[in-house]
C-alpha positions in Angstrom: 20.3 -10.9 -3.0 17.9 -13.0 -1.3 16.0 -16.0 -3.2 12.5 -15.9 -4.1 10.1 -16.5 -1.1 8.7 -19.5 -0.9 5.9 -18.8 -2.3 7.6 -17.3 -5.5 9.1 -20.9 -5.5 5.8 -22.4 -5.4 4.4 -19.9 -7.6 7.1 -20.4 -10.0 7.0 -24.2 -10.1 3.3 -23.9 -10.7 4.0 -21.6 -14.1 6.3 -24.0 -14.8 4.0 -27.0 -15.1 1.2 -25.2 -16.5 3.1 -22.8 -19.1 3.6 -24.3 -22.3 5.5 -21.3 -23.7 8.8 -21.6 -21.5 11.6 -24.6 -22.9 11.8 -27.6 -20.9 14.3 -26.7 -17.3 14.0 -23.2 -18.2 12.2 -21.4 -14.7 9.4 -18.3 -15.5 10.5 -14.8 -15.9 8.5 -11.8 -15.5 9.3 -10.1 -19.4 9.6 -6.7 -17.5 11.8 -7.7 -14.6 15.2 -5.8 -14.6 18.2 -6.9 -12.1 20.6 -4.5 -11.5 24.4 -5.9 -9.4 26.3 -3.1 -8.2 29.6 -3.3 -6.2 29.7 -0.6 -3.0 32.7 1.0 -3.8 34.6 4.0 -1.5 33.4 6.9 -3.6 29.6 5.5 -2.8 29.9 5.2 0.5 29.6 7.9 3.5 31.9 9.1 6.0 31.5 5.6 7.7 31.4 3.4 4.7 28.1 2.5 4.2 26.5 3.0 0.9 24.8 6.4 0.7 21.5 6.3 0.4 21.3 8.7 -2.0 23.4 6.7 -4.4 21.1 3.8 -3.5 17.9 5.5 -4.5 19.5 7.0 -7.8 20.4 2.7 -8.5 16.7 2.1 -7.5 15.1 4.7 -9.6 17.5 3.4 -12.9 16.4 0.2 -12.6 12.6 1.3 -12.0 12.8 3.3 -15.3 14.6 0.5 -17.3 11.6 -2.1 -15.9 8.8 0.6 -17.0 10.7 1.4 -20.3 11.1 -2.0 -21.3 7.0 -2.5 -21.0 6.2 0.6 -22.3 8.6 0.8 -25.4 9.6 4.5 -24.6 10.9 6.9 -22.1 9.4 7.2 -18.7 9.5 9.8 -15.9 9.0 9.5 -12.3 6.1 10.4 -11.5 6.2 9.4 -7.1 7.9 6.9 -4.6 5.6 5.3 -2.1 7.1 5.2 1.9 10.3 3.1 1.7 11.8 1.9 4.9 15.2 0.8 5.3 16.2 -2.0 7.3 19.8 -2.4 7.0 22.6 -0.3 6.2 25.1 -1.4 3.2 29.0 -2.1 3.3 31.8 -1.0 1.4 32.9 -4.2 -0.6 29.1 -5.7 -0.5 26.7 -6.1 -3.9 23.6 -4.3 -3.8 21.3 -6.6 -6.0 18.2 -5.2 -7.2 15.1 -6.7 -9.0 12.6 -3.9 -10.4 9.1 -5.4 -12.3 5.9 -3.7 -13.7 3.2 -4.8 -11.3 0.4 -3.0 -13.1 0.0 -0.8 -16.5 -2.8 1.9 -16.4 -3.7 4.2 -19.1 0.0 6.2 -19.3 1.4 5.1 -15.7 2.9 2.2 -14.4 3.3 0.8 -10.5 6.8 -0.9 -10.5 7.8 -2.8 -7.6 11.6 -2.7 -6.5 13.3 -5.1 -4.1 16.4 -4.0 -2.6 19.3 -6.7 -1.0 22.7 -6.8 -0.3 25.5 -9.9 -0.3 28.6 -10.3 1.5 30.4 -11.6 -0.9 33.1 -13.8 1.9 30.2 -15.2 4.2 27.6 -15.6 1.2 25.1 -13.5 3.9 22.5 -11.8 2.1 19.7 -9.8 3.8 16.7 -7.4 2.8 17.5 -3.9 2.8 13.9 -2.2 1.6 11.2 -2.7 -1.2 9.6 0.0 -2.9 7.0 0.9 -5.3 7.1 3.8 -8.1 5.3 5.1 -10.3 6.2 6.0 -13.8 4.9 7.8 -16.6 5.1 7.3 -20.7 5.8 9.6 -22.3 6.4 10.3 -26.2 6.8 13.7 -28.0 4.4 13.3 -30.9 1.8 11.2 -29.8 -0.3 10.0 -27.1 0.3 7.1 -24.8 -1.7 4.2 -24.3 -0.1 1.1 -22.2 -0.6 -2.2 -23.4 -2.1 -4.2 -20.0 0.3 -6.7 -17.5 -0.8 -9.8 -18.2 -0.2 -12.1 -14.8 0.7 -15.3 -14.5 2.1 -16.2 -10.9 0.4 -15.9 -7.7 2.5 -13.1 -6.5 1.8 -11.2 -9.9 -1.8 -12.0 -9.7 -1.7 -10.2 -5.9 0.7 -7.3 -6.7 -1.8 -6.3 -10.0 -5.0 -6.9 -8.3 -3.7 -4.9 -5.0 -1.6 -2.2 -7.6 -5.3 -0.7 -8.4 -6.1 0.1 -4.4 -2.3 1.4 -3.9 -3.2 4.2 -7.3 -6.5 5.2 -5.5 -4.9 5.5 -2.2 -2.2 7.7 -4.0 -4.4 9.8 -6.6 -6.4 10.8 -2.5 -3.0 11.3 -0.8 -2.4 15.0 -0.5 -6.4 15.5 0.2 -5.9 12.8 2.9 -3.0 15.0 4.3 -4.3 18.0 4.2 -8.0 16.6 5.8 -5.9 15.4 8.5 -3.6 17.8 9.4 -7.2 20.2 9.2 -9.1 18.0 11.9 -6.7 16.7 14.3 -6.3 17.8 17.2 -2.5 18.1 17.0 -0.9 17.4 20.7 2.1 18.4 20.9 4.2 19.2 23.8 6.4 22.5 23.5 5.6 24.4 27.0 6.2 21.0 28.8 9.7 20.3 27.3 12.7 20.3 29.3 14.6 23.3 27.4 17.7 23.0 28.7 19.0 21.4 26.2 17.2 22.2 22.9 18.4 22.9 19.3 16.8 26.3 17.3 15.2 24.9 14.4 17.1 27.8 12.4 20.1 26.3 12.9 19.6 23.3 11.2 18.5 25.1 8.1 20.6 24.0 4.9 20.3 25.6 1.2 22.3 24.2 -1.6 21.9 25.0 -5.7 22.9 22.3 -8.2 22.9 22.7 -12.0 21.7 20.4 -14.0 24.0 19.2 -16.4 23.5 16.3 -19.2 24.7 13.1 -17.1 22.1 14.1 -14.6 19.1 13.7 -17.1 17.7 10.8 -19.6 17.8 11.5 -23.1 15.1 13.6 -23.0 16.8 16.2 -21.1 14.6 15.4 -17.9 16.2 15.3 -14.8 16.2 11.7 -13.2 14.1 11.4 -10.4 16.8 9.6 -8.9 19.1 12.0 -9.0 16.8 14.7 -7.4 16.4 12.3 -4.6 20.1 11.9 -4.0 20.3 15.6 -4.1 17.9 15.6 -1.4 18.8 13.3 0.7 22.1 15.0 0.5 21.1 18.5 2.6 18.5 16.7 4.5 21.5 14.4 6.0 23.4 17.8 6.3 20.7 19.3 8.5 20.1 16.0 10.8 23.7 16.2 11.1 23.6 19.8 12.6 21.1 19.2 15.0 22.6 15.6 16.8 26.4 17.2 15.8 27.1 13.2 14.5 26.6 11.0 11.6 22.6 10.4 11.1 21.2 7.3 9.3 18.3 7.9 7.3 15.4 5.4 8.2 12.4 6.6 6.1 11.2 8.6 2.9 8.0 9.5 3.4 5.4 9.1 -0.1 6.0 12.1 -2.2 5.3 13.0 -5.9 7.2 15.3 -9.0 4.8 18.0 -9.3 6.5 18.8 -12.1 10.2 18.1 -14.4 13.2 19.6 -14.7 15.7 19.8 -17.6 19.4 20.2 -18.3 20.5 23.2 -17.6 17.6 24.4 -15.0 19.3 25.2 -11.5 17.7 23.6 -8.5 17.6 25.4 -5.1 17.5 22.0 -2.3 16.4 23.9 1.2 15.9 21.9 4.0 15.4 22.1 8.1 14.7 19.6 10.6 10.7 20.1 11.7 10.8 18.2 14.9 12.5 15.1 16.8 10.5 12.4 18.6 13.1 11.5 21.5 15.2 8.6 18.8 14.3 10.3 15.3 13.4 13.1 13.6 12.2 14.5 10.8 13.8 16.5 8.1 11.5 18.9 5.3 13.3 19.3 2.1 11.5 21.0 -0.6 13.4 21.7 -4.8 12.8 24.7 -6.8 13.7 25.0 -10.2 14.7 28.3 -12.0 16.2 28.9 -15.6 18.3 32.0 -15.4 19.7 33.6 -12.7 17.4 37.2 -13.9 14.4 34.4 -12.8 12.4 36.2 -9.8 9.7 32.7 -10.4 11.0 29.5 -9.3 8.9 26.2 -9.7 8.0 23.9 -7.2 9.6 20.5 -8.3 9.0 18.6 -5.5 8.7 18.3 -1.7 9.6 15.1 0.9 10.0 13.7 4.6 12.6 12.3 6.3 13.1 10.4 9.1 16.6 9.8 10.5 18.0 8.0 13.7 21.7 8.4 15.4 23.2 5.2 16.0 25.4 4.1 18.8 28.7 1.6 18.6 25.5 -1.0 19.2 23.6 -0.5 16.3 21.0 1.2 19.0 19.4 4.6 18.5 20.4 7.5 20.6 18.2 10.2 22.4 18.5 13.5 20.4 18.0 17.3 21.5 15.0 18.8 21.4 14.2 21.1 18.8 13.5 24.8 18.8 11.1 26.0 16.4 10.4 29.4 14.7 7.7 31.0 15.4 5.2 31.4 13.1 5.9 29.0 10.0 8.3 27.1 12.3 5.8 25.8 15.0 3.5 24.8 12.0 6.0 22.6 10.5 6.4 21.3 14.5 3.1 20.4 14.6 2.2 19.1 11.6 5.3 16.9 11.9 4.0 15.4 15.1 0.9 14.8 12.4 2.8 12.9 10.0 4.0 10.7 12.4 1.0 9.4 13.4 -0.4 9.1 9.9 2.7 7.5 9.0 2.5 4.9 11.9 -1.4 4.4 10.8 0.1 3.6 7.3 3.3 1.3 8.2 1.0 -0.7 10.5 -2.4 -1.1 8.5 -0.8 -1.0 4.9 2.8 -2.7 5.2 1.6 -5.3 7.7 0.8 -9.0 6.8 -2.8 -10.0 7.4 -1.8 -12.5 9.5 0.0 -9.9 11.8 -2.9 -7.9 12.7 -5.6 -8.1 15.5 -8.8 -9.4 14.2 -10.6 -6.3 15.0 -8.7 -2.6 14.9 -10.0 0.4 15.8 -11.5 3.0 13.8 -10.4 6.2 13.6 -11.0 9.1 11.0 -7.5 10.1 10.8 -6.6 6.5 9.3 -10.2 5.5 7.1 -8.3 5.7 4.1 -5.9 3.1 5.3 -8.3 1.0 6.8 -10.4 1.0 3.8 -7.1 0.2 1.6 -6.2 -3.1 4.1 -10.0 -4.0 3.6 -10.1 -4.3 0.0 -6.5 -5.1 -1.0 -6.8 -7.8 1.8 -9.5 -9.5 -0.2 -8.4 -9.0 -3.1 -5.0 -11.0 -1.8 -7.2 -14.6 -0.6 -8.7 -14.1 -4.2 -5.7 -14.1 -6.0 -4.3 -17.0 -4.3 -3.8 -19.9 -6.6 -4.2 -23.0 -4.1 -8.3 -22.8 -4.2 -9.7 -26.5 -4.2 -13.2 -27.0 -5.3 -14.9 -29.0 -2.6 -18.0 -29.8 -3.9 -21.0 -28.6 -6.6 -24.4 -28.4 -5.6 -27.5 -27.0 -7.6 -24.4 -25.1 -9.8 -23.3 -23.6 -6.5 -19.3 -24.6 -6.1 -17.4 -24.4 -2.5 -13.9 -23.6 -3.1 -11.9 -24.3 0.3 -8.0 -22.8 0.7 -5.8 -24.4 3.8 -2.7 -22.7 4.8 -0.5 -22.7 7.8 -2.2 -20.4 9.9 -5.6 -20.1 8.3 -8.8 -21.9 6.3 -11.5 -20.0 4.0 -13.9 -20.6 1.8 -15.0 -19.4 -1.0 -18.8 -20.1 -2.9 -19.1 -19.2 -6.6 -22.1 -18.7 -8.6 -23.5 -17.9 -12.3 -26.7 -15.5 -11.9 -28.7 -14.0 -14.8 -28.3 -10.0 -13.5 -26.2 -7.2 -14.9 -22.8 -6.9 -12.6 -23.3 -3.5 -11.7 -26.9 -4.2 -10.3 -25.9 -7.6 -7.8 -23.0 -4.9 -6.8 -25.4 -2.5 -5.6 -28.2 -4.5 -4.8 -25.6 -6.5 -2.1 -23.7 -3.1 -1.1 -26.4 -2.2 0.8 -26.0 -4.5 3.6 -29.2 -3.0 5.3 -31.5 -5.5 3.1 -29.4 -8.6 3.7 -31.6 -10.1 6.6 -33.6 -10.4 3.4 -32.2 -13.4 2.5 -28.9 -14.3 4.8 -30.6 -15.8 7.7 -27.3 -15.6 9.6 -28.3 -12.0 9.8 -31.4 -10.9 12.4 -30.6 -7.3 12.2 -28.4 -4.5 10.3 -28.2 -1.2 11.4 -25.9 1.6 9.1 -23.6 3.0 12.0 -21.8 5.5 9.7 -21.5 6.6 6.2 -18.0 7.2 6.0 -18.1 7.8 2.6 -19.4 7.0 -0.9 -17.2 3.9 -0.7 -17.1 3.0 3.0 -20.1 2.5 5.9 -19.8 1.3 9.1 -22.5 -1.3 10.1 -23.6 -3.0 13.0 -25.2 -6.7 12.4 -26.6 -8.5 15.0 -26.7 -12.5 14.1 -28.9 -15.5 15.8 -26.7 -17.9 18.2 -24.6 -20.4 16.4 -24.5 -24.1 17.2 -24.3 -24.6 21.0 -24.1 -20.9 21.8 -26.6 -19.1 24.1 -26.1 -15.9 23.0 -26.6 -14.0 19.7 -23.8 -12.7 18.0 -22.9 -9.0 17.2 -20.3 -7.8 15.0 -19.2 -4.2 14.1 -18.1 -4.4 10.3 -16.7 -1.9 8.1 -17.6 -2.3 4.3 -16.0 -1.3 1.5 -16.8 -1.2 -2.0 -15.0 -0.5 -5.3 -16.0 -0.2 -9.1 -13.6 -2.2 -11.6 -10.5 -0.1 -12.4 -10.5 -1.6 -15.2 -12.0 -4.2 -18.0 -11.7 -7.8 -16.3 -11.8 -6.2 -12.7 -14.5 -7.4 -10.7 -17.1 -4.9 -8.1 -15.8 -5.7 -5.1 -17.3 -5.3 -1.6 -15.0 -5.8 1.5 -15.7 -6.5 5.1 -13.8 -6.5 8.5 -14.1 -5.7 11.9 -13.8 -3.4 13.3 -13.4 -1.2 17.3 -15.9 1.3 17.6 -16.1 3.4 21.1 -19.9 3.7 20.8 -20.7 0.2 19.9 -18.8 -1.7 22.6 -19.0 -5.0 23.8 -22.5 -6.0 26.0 -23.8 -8.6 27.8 -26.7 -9.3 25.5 -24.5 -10.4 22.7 -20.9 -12.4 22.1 -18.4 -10.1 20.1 -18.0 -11.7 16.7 -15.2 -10.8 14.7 -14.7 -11.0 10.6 -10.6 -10.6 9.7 -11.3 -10.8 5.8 -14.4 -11.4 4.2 -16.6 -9.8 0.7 -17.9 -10.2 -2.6 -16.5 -10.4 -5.9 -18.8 -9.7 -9.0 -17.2 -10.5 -12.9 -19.2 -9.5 -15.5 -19.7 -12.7 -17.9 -21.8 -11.3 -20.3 -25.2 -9.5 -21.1 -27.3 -9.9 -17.9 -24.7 -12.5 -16.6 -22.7 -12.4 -13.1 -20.4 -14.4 -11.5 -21.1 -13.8 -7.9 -18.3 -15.5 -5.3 -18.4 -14.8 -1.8 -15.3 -14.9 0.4 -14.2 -15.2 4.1 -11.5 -16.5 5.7 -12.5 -18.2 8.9 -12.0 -16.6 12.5 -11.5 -19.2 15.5 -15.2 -18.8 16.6 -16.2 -19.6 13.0 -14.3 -22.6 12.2 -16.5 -25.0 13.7 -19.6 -23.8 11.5 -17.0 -23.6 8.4 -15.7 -26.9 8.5 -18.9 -28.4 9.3 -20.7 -27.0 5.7 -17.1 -28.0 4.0 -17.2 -31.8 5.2 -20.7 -32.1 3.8 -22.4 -32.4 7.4 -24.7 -29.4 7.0 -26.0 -27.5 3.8 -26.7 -23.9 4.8 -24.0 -22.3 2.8 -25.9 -23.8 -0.1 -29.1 -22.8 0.9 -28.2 -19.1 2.6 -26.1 -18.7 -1.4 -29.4 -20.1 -3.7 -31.1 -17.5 -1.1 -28.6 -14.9 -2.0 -29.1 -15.7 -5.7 -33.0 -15.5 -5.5 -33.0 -12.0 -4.0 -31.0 -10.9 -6.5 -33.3 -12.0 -9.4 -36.0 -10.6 -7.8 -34.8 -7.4 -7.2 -32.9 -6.5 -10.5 -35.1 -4.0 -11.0 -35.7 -2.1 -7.9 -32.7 -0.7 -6.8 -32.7 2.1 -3.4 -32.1 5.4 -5.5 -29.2 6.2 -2.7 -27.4 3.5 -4.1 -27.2 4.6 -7.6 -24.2 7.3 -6.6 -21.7 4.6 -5.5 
């Protein structure tokens, strides 16, 4: 397996100066981390030994379970997967290492993170083969479950349990975002065009297998394992990839999915698959399980319900261009087309979710079919600098402290401050970014663009020139704002650029551009608020940022004591529009 990042490292060696609980030499350990070592052997492997991926998500979902059991104290189901990608394929004769950890404990579910690598054992090679996030649920016969919280310790932790509350909201909205998506996109797709000379019916590909559930398939509760549904899956959605490209298909991609529901010994599950569409190198295979009791049954239940995306390889490792596919009419062409859906919302997902900060363009565009994404790299993106544990306070001024954070590629800043108002009233009272000309006198003008929704607006703020510059700045922002998941969380308020067709680039103005900035509001006590502001620094910005941080100007102070001032005299006079956020 891989070694710890180095951040882990310096995470690690930071816990290990500052925890007094762990002996002397002895390096921190999450108390719900589970590694799992497991030795490919033939009878895992596939027709051209490589670990079956089915095998691989049954050893991922194990360890999972074992990481949420151990926090919980009692059995756990799977309750969903998030989108796992895999980037390399396994070996016969290799070691598939895998570390599983709670990230976060809500009231009877838990996010677990999974990392997945594999060793040659001769060469001492290890490399990354996919990480994955799941979600369990407690669950005891007699009596109700409520988690005990994840306390964090290291950076990473603090990250992964701040970001696990965005991830739960993004997943508790994910089949409304589907389904909103798949209802108001126009869906191009390109079936009169296609060159049919060479095509596939979709019919063909159709697979339908039964399996019975018998008691080394299921935990000791007599529910199925997750994992082993997925290998069954997996299984005739391989079979039906392999009947379309008539060769041996790698699988590439599980698309987010959830367990509607369980399944017990003895239930038989019907596994039907069929490949929906193929996008020149991949395609993507439907699989949906039904469960039934006796073979009398007329009902079956809907267990569950994936996508999968799976490439043909060449002797090069390079993927190959498969036939087009034929689909039914009717419910065929719908699966066609909302195929070609997915694959755009799961591109918007890869890119804006999975990607590191650092990786993406200061200002992307916006676009209803991925606002919920958007709105999840906003928030979790702040939430990230905050967590970070190398925050050095610069200087105090009038009880206002300037926290400054260097790293390789970036500098922000961060200005903290006690103010004598309720949490939930600076939260509102600064969400509506319409009154902060008011007292930010970078600000000349705001003007609300959209109201995305309850949580997210679109705004336009126009700001006076900066130092040298001629011109005013402009910048189109999208904000978002979240309540506290839970006790300890803070309000939150997130902002980054954004690309909006109607508010282009002008002459009047110079584009400004905000990659990750916001608010943060801890409740301290009755009528007391910790208020820090946030924003990592853009290259037109830097100049202004390090001037206030060497001590050569004082307008963060005075633009925060502003800040503070408005919000003291406007505690009690809050817009009534605001009150529903």
């Amino acid at each position: 397996m891989n070694g710890p990042s180095r951040s882990a490292r310096k995470s690690a060696s930071r816990a290990d100066k500052d925890g007094g609980a762990m002996a002397a030499g002895e390096g921190y350990r999450n108390p719900t981390e589970v590694q799992m070592s497991q030795l490919v052997l033939p009878c895992h492997t596939n027709q051209r030994g490589e670990l079956s991926v089915g095998q691989l998500l049954k050893w991922i979902d194990t360890a999972a379970c074992l990481s949420a059991e151990r926090h919980a104290g009692c059995p756990c189901v799977t309750a969903s997967m998030d989108d796992i990608y895999f980037e390399h394929t396994i070996s016969v004769g290799q070691v598939v290492n895998i570390k599983a950890k709670v990230n976060r404990a809500f009231n009877s579910s838990m996010e677990v993170g999974i990392q997945v690598a594999s060793e040659d054992l001769c060469s001492e090679k290890q490399w990354s083969v996919c990480k994955a996030l799941a979600t369990f649920v407690a669950h005891r016969e007699l009596s109700r479950v409520k988690l005990k919280p994840i306390t964090p310790r290291t950076e990473e932790e603090k990250t992964e349990h701040s970001v696990a509350a965005e991830r739960r909201r993004m997943r508790l909205v994910y089949a409304d975002t589907i389904k909103d998506l798949l209802a108001n996109c126009v869906i191009q797709d390109d079936l009169e065009s296609r060159d049919c000379s060479h095509t596939v019916p979709a019919e063909k590909t159709r697979v339908e297998s039964v399996e019975l559930v018998l008691p080394p398939h299921a935990n000791h509760q007599g529910n199925t394992f997750g994992g082993q549904i997925m290998a069954w899956m997996e299984n005739v959605a391989t079979i039906a990839a392999s009947r379309l490209c008539r060769a041996h298909p790698t699988l590439k991609a599980i698309e987010m999915f959830h367990f509607r529901g369980p399944s017990q010994v003895g239930d038989r599950l019907v596994l039907k698959a069929i490949v929906n569409n193929t996008f020149k190198h991949s395609m993507e295979v439907g699989v949906c399980v039904e469960a039934y009791r006796q073979e009398a049954e007329t009902h079956r239940r809907h267990i569950n319900s994936a996508f999968m995306t799976f490439v043909v390889l060449d002797a090069d490792d390079q993927p190959q261009t498969l036939p087009w596919i034929r689909p039914q009419p009717g419910d065929g062409e719908r699966r066609y087309r909302e195929a070609s859906a997915r694959k755009k919302i799961r591109l918007d997902r890869k890119y804006i979710v999975s990607c590191k900060q650092a990786e993406m363009p200061l200002s992307v565009p916006w676009d209803p079919s991925n606002q919920v994404y958007l709105s999840y790299n906003n928030v979790s993106s702040l939430k990230m600098l905050v967590a970070k544990d190398d925050w050095v306070l610069s200087s105090e001024t009038n009880q206002i402290r300037l926290y400054t954070l260097e790293e390789d590629k970036f500098l922000a800043f961060h200005l903290e401050m006690l103010v004598h108002v309720d949490a939930t009233q600076a939260f509102l009272l600064l969400s509506d970014l319409c009154r902060r000309p008011e007292w930010d006198k970078h600000c000349r003008s705001v003007e609300l663009v959209q109201q995305v929704d309850e949580d997210d607006a679109i705004y336009h703020i126009i700001s006076p020139a900066l130092g040298g510059d001629t011109k005013p700045q402009d910048f189109v922002v999208l904000a978002s704002r979240r309540k506290p998941c839970d006790n300890g969380d803070p309000y939150v308020i997130a902002l980054r650029s954004v690309t909006l067709p109607t508010h282009r680039e002008t002459p009047e103005y110079r584009r400004g551009e905000t990659i990750c900035s916001g608010f943060c509001f801890w409740r301290e006590g009755d009528q007391l608020t910790k208020v820090s502001y946030y924003n990592q620094a853009t290259p037109g910005f830097l100049n202004y940022v390090t001037t206030n941080v060497a001590g050569l100007s004082s307008e963060f102070y005075t633009t925060f004591k502003a800040c503070e001032q408005f919000l003291l005299d406007n505690r009690n006079d809050l817009a009534p529009s605001l009150q529903t956020l």
